[in-house]
Steps between C-alpha positions, in 0.01 A plus 500: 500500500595350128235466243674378157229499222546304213377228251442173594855351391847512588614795170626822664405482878677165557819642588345736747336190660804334519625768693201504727521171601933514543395792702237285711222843454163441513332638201145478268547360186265625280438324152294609264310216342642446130429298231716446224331367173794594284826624576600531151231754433436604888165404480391525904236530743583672771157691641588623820839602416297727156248617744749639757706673192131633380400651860859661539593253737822458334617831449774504780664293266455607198252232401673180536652247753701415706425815739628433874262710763666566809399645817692655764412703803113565394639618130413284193786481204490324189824417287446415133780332289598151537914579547394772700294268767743245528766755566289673807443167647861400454605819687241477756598139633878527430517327182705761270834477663659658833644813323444700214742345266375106549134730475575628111696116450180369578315749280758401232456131485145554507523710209721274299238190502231766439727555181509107462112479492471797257753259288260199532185667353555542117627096536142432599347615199742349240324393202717170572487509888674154522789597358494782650463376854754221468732831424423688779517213758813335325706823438359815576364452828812307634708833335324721745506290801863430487545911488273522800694260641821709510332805720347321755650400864625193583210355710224760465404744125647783770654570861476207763080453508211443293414742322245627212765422250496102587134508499413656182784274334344217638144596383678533139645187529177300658196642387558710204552210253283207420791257382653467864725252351664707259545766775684268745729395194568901383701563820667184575841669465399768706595367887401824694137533300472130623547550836300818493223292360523258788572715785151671373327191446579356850420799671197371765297799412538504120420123568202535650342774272600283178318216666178657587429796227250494274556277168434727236541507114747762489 
C-alpha cells in the first residue's frame, strides 16, 4: 500500500505520479490544501499541512513534503526526498533500466535536467525577466537540450523501455514551464527528445492521468 503526501499541485510529487500511473499502482494521493497569495513573497495558507508539522506529524520527513508512506508485510515505511521517491518507485515497477549500467544512465540523465532546472532559477528573478527569458528559451535552453540529446538512445532516454529517464524529461519539458510554446520551439533540432516527448505523451496511461488529474495552479 502507497500513500504519497503532498501539496495540492503538481511541484515535486508529479513525477512520482507519473510513475504511478505508467506503473498502473493503486495509490492515495494526499494533498495538503494550499493557498498561494503570493509566490513572490511565499505568502501561504496551508493549515493542515502547519498543524501536522506542529504535532510532529511530519517528522519522518524532516518537516516537509513530498514524503511517500509505504507499507509492506504489516510494516509501515516512509521515504522523504523527492529524487529519492521517484527513484524507489522507478525500481519497484521496473522503470530504472534492466541492469545496473542503463540503472546509473537513468540516474544520470535525471541528474543532468535536475542541473538544467537549477540553471533556470536565477533567470526567474532577473531584474529584466523578459530579456532574460527570451535568452534562456532562444539560446540557453536549446544549448542544453541539444547536449542531452547526444547521450540518450535512439528510441528511448536509455535501454529498449520506458523508463524514469523519459518520464522526468518529459515532465521538464511539459509541465515545468508556463510558455509551452517556447519549449516546443527550444528542441526542434533535437529529433530523439521529440520522439521521446511523443512516445511519453501517447502512452495510454500517461494519457489518461494527464486527462483526469487535478487542475492546479502549480
Amino acid at each position: 500500500m502507497f500513500k504519497l503526501n503532498y501539496f495540492n499541485g503538481r511541484g515535486l510529487a508529479e513525477i512520482s505520479r507519473l510513475l504511478f500511473a505508467v506503473a498502473d499502482v493503486s495509490y492515495e494521493d494526499y494533498r495538503y490544501p494550499l493557498q498561494i497569495n503570493d509566490w513572490k513573497t511565499f505568502d501561504m495558507v496551508r493549515e493542515e499541512f502547519d498543524e501536522d508539522k506542529k504535532n510532529g506529524k511530519l517528522e519522518v520527513s524532516l518537516g516537509k513534503v513530498p514524503f511517500l508512506e509505504v507499507t509492506e508485510n504489516d510494516e509501515h515505511h516512509v521515504i522523504c526526498q523527492s529524487k529519492a521517491i521517484e527513484r524507489y518507485i522507478a525500481r519497484k515497477f521496473n522503470l530504472m533500466g534492466t541492469t545496473e549500467l542503463e540503472s546509473a544512465k537513468v540516474d544520470a540523465v535525471c541528474e543532468c535536467i535536475r542541473d538544467f532546472k537549477t540553471a533556470y532559477q536565477p533567470v526567474r528573478k532577473e531584474e529584466n525577466k523578459d530579456v532574460a527569458m527570451k535568452k534562456w528559451f532562444s539560446e540557453t535552453l536549446p544549448e542544453f537540450l541539444c547536449k542531452l540529446e547526444k547521450i540518450l538512445g535512439d528510441t528511448y532516454c536509455v535501454g529498449s523501455s520506458l523508463s524514469l529517464a523519459d518520464i522526468t524529461l518529459y515532465s521538464f519539458l511539459v509541465d515545468f514551464f508556463d510558455d509551452k510554446e517556447s519549449v516546443v520551439h527550444s528542441y526542434e533540432e533535437c529529433p530523439k527528445i521529440k520522439n521521446i516527448i511523443n512516445l511519453v505523451s501517447t502512452n495510454e496511461k500517461i494519457q489518461k492521468w494527464m486527462e483526469s488529474r487535478p487542475e492546479t495552479s502549480f
